[in-house]
DODRENGU-10316 format. One record per residue (C-alpha): residue number from 0; residue in three letters; x, y, z. Coordinates in Angstrom, 2 decimals, decimal comma. Layout:
DODRENGU-10316
k;r;u;v;w
NUM;ALA;X;Y;Z
...
This chain:
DODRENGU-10316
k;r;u;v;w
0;UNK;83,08;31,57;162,48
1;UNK;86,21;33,54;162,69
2;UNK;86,97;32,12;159,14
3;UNK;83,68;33,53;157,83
4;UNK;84,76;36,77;159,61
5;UNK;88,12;36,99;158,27
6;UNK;86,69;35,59;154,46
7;UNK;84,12;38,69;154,99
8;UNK;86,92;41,43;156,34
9;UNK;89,00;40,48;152,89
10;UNK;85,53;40,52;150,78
11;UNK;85,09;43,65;152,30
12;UNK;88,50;45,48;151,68
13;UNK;88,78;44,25;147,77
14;UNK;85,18;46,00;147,23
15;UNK;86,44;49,13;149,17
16;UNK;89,11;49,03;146,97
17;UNK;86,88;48,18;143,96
18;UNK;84,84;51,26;145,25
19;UNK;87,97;53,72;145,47
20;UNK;88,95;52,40;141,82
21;UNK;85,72;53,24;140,52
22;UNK;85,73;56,24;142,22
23;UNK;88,98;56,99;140,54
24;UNK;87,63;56,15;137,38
25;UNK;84,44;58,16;137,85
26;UNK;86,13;61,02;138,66
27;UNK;88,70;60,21;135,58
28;UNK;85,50;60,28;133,39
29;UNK;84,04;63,51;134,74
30;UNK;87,41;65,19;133,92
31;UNK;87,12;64,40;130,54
32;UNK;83,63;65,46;130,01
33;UNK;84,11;68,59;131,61
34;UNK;87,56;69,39;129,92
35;UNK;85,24;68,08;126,50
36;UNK;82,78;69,98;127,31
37;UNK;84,95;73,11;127,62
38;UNK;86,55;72,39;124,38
39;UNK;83,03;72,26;122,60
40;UNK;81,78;75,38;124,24
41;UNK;85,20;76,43;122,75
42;UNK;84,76;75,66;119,28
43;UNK;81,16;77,02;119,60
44;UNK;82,57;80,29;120,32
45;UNK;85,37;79,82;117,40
46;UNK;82,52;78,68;115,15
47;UNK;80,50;81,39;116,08
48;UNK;83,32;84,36;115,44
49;UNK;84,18;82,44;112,31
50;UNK;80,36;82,80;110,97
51;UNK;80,55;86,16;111,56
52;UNK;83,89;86,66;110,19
53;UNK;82,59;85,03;107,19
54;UNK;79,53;87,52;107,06
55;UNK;81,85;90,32;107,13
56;UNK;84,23;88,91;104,95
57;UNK;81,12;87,98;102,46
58;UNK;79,83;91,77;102,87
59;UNK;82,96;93,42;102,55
60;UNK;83,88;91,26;99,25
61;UNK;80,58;92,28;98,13
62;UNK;80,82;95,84;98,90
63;UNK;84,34;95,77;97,08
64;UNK;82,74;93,79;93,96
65;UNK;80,42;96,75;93,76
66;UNK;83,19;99,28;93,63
67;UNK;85,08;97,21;90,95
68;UNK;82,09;96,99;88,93
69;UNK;81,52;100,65;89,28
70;UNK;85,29;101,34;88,38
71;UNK;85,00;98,78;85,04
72;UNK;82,31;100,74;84,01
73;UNK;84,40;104,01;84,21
74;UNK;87,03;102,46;82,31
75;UNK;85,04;101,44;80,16
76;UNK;83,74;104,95;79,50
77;UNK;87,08;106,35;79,76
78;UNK;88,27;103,93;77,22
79;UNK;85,50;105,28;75,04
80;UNK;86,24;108,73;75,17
81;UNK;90,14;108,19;74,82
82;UNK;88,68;106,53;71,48
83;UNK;86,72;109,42;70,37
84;UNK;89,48;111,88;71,75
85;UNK;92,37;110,22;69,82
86;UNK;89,57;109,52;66,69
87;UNK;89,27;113,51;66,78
88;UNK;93,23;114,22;67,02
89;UNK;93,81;111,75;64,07
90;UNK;91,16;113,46;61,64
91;UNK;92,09;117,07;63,23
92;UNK;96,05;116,07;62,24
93;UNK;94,93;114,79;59,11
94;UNK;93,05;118,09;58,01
95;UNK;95,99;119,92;58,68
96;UNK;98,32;117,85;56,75
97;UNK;95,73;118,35;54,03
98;UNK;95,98;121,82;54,80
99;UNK;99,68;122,43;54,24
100;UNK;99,84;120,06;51,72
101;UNK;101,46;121,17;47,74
102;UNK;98,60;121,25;46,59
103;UNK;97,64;124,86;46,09
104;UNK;94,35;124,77;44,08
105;UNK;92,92;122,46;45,89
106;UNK;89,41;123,51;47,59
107;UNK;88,29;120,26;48,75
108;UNK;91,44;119,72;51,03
109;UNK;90,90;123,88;52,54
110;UNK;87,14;123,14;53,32
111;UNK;89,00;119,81;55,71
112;UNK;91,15;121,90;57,13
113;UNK;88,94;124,00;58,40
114;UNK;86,95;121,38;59,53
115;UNK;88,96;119,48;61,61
116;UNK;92,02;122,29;62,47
């Protein structure tokens, strides 16, 4: 009988110690879900600001998209009228060569330079 007993004290003490390792473990284990669950809620948050980063990223390149459209267009028209403008100074610089030219009986070439002085 004290054999049983002492067989049953020892049975006893390795599944108290079984207990306190699995204790150890379980606690181990609910560490690392909370720390993982920290680090999701985490990159939720990062995700999150990121998205709306993005968005204002996305709106803000699309805002400055607009304005560069809007400027091409004005360069474009300014190109155009730099056209016209230098267009005008050529025939107005021609009309005066025309003018002043040695050619003194020439009406065609006075009508011009009155045209385009």
């Amino acid at each position: 009988m004290e054999r049983e007993l002492d067989e049953l004290r020892r049975t006893a003490n390795r599944m108290q110690s079984e207990v306190v390792l699995l204790r150890s473990d379980f606690d181990d284990a609910r560490g690392d879900i909370d720390r993982r669950w920290e680090e999701e809620s985490r990159l939720q948050k990062t995700l999150h600001e990121t998205t709306l980063t993005t968005c204002e990223a996305e709106s803000y390149l699309e805002e400055v998209n607009t304005h560069l459209e809007e400027a091409v267009v004005e360069l474009s028209w300014a190109r155009k009228e730099i056209r016209e403008l230098q267009k005008a100074d050529l025939l107005g610089q021609e009309g005066r060569e025309v003018g002043t030219g040695g050619d003194s009986g020439g009406g065609d070439q006075d009508e011009r330079a009155l045209l385009y002085p």
